[in-house]
C-alpha positions in Angstrom: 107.0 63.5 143.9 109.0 66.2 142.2 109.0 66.4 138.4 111.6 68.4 136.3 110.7 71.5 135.6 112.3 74.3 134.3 112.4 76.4 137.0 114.0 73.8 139.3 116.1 72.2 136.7 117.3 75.9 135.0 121.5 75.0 135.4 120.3 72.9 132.9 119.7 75.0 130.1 120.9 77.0 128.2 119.9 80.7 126.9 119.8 81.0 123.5 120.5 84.7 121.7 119.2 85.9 118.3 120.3 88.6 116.1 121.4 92.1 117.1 117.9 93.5 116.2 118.0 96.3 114.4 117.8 100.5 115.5 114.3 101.2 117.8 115.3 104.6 116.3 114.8 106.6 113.0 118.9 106.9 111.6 117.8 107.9 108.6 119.0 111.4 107.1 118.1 111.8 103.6 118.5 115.5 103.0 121.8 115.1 104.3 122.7 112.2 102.1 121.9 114.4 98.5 123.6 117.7 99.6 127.4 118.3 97.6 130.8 117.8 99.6 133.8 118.9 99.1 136.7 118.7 101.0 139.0 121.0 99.8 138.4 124.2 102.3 141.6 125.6 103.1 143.0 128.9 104.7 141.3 130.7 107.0 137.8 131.6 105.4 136.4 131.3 101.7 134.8 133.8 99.8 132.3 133.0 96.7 131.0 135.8 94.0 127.6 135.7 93.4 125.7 137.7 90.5 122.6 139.5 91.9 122.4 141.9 89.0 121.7 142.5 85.1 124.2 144.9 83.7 122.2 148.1 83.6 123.5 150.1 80.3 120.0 149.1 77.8 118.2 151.7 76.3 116.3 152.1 73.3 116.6 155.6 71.0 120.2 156.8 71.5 123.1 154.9 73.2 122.5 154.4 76.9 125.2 154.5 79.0 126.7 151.5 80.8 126.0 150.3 84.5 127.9 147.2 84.3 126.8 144.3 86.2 127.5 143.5 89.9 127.9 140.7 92.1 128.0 140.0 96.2 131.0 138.5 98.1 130.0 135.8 100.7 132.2 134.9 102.7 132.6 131.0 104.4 134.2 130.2 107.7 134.4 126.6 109.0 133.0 125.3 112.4 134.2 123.0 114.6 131.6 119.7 114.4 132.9 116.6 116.2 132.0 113.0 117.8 133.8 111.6 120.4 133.6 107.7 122.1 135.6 106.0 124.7 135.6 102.4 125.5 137.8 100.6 128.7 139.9 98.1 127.5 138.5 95.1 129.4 134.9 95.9 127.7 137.1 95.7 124.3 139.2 92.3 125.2 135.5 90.7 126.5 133.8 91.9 123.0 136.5 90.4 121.0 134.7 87.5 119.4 131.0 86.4 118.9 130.9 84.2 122.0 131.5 86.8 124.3 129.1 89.6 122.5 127.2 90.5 119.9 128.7 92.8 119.2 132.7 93.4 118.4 133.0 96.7 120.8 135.3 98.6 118.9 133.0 98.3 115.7 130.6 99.1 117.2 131.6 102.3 119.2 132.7 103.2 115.9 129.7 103.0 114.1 127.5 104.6 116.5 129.9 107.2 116.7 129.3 108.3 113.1 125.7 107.6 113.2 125.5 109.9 115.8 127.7 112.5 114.0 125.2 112.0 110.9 122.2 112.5 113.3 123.9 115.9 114.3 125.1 116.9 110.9 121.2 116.6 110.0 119.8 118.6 112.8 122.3 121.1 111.8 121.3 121.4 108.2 117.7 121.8 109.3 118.7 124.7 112.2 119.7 128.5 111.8 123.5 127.5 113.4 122.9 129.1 116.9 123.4 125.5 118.3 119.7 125.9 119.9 117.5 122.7 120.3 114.1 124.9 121.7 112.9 127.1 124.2 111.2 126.6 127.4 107.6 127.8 127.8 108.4 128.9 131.5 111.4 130.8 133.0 111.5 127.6 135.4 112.5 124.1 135.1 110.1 121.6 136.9 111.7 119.8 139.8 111.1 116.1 140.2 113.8 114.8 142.8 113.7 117.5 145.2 113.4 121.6 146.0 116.3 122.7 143.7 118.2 121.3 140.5 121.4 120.0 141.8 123.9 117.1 140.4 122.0 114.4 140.1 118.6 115.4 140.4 116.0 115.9 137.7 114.0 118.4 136.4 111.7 118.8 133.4 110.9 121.7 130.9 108.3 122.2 128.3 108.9 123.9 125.0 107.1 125.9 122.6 105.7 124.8 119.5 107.4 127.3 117.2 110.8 125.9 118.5 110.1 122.5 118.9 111.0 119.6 116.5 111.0 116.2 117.6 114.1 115.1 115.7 116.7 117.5 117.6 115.9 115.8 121.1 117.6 112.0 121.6 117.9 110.7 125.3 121.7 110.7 126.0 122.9 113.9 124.5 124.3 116.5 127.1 123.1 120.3 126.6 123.6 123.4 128.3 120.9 126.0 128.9 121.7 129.8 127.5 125.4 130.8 128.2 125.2 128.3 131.3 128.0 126.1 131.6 126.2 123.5 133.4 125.8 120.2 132.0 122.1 118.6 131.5 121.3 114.8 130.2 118.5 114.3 128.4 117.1 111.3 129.7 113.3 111.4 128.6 111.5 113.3 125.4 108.0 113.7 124.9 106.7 114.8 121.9 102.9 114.9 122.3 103.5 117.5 125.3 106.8 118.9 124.0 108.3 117.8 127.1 112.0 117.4 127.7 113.2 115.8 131.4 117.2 116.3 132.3 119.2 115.0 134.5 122.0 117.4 136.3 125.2 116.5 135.3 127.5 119.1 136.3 126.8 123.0 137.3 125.7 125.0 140.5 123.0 126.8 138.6 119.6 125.9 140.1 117.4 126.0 136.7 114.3 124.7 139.1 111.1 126.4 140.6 112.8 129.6 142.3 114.8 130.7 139.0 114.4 133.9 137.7 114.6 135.4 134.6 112.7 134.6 131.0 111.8 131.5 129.1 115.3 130.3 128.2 116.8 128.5 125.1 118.5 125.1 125.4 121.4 124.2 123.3 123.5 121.4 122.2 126.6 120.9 124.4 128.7 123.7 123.6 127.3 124.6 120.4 125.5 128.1 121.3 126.4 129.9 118.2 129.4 127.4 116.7 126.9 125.2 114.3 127.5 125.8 110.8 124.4 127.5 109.1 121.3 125.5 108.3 118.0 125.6 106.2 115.9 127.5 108.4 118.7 130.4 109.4 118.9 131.1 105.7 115.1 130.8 104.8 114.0 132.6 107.8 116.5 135.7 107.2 114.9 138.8 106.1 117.2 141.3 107.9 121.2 141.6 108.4 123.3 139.2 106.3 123.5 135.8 105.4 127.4 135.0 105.0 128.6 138.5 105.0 125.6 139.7 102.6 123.3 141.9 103.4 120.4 140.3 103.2 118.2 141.8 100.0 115.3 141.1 97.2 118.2 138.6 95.6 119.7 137.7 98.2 116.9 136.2 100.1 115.0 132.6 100.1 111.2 133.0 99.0 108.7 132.9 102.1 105.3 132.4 102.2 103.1 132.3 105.7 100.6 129.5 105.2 98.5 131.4 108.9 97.7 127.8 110.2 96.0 126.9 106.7 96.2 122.8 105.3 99.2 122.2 103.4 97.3 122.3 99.7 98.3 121.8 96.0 97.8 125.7 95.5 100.5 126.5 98.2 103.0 124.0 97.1 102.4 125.4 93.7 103.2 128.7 95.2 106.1 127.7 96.6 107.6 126.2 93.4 106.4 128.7 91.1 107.7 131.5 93.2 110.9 130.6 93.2 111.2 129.2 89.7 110.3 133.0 88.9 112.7 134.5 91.1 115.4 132.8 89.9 114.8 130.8 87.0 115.2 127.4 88.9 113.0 125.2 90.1 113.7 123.8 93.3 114.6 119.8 93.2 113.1 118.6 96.3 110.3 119.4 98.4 111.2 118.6 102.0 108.4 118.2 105.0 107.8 117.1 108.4 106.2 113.6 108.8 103.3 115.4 109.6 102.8 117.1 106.4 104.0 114.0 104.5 100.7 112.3 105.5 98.2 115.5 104.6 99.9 115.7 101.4 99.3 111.7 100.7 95.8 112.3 101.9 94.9 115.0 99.7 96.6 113.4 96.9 94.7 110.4 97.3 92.1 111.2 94.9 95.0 111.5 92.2 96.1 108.1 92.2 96.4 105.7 89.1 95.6 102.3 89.2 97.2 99.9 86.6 95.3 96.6 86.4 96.0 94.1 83.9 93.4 92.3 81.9 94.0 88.9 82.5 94.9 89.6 86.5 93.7 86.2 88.3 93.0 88.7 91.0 92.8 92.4 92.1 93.9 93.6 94.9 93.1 97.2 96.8 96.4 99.2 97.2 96.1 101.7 99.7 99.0 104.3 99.8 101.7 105.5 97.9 105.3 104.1 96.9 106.4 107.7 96.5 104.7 111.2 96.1 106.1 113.8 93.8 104.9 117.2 92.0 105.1 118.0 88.8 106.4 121.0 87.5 107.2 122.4 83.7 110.9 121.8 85.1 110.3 118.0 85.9 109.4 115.8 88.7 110.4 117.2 91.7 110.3 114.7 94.7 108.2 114.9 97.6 110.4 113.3 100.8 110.0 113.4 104.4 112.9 114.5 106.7 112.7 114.0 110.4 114.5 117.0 111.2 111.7 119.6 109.4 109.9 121.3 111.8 106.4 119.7 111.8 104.5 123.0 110.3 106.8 123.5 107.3 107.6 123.0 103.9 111.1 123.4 102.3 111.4 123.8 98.6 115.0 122.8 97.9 117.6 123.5 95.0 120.5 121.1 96.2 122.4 121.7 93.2 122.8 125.1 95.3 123.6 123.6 98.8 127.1 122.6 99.0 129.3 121.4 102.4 132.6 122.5 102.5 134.7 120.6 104.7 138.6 120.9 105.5 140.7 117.9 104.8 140.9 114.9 105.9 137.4 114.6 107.5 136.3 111.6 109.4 138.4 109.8 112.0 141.3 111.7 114.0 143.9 109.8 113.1 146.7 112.2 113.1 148.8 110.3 115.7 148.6 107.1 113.5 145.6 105.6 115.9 142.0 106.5 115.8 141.9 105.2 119.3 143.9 106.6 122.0 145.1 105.4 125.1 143.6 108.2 127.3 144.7 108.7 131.7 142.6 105.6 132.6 142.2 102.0 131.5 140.2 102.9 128.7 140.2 104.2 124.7 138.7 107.6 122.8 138.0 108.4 119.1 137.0 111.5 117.5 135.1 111.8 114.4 133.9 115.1 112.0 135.9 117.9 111.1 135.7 121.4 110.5 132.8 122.7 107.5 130.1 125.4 106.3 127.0 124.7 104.6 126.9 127.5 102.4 123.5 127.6 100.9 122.0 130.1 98.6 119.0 131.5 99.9 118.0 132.7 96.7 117.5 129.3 95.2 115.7 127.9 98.3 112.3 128.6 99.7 110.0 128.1 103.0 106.5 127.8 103.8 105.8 127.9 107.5 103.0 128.1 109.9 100.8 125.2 108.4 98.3 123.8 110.0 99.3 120.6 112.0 
């Protein structure tokens, strides 16, 4: 005797759908989100004075003569920086209303479209605007599918530590490797063995076991050397120029080599006191990897307060931190995390000093009175961003690197 079940009986039921959950992925950007923007860049490059030097004409005993004071020139030009999403028009009718999605498509394309700009902006602030991502340990790519990498197959490569930072790899960005024009996927990331695996997408250049040539440097799609400048291009920079400068005692960010030693209170104090005396400022932030997020909470941990009240029915052991912060004669200056930080460094941050300047109207291209546009096939495209510098003063801004991980 049969007996309903749901297996046997499942045109009978019905499947029930919850919420959208919410991003399996860290979206947040918070160094992005307290930097300055201004929208305002016009003509074909800016240029900004900046004072590097006392007038010179003091003396004591008879009247000295005069060497009045000098400043620098930098000079701004905007990058390109865009976004781009398509959706086919019967993917757009179908998500028109919550019983056919959850989703309504064209919000949605539209917001992950400026997520993923945001994503990119951040990576960008943290980089030295060559566009590079990291470089390979091995002149080869690993092949997985087959002898060489054609379209279609995969390969993987793994990446040095110095260049690698877990924040700049997401599965589904396209790259290119060196001046190559071919076309890779990322389709899997790795972080504990800094492994990255691609998929061909376009390209005849076989980057698989029988390559020749050096370790080689992967980059954002068509970025090599078109990303506005970042933190660690202008902290890093001890020769040449930074925006036309030549790059000089006051004209330079404050760097201090840590040689694989702990993140400690004596070299954050370094770091802020260093630049507070080069300049006169204190930085506002200090911004670090996840990584040294936690050694600083665990060091810090026997400098915690606890606040109980008398008459408490109960106490409670708190374990953590709601936020970390240092303390200089300047004021707090907050402690935050930042995804994009390489995991081994410590910026110390004057954002009143860090300033974006984009051309108008940023955001949406909707020049042709449509964000979306009907492009050859049944289908629609947006682009998002614009065209901006960072223009950050290295002088203000400092850098500790190689801490111990």
């Amino acid at each position: 005797m049969a007996q309903m079940s749901l297996t046997a009986s499942s045109a009978l039921f019905k499947t029930k759908f919850g919420k959208m959950s919410e991003n399996a992925y860290n979206s947040y950007n918070p160094m992005l989100g307290t930097i300055k923007k201004q929208y305002d860049f016009t003509g074909d490059e800016m240029k900004v004075a900046v004072p590097t030097f006392f007038s010179g004409g003091v003396g004591s005993g008879s009247l000295p003569t005069a060497n009045p004071a000098s400043a620098v020139k930098a000079t701004l030009t905007a990058k390109k920086v865009y976004a781009t999403t398509e959706i086919d028009r019967e993917s757009l009718k179908a998500s028109s209303n919550d019983e056919g999605s959850f989703v309504n498509g064209m919000k949605w394309v539209s917001e992950k479209t400026v997520e993923a700009y945001n994503r990119n902006a951040s990576r960008i602030l943290f980089s030295d605007g060559t566009g590079a991502l990291g470089t390979t340990t091995a002149a080869d790519f690993v092949d997985v599918t087959g002898t060489t990498f054609g379209v279609g197959d995969t390969a993987y490569a793994l990446f040095t530590a110095a260049s690698w930072v877990e924040g700049y790899w997401e599965e589904n960005d396209y790259v290119n490797v060196g001046t190559a024009a071919d076309v890779l996927e990322v389709i899997a990331v790795d972080n504990t063995l800094r492994k990255v695996t691609f998929e061909k997408i376009s390209g005849t250049t076989d980057f698989g076991t029988g390559g020749a040539g050096t370790s080689k440097i992967i980059y954002m799609q068509n970025s090599k050397d078109n990303d506005p400048m970042g933190l660690k291009g202008v902290c890093d920079a001890t020769t040449s120029t930074l925006y036309g400068v030549d790059v000089a005692r006051r004209w330079m960010a404050t760097q201090i080599a840590a040689a694989s030693a702990g993140i400690s209170e004596d070299i954050m104090n370094e770091l802020v006191i260093t630049i507070q005396k080069k300049c006169g400022k204190a930085p506002k932030k200090l911004v670090t990897s996840y990584t040294q997020y936690r050694k600083i909470s665990n060091f810090l941990e026997d400098k915690k307060v606890y606040q109980i009240e008398a008459r408490a029915p109960e106490l409670k052991g708190i374990v953590g931190w709601k936020a970390l912060s240092y303390m200089s004669d300047a004021g707090e200056i907050a402690i935050i995390p930042d995804r994009m930080c390489a995991e081994d460094r410590v910026y110390g941050v004057n954002d009143d000093y860090i300033t974006s300047y984009h051309r108008p109207d940023f955001g949406w291209f909707d020049d042709d009175g449509t964000v979306f546009l009907r492009t050859s096939g049944d289908a629609y495209a947006a682009r998002y961003g614009g065209y901006y510098q960072n223009y950050i003063i290295p002088s203000f801004q400092g850098v500790v690197t190689g801490l111990a991980t």
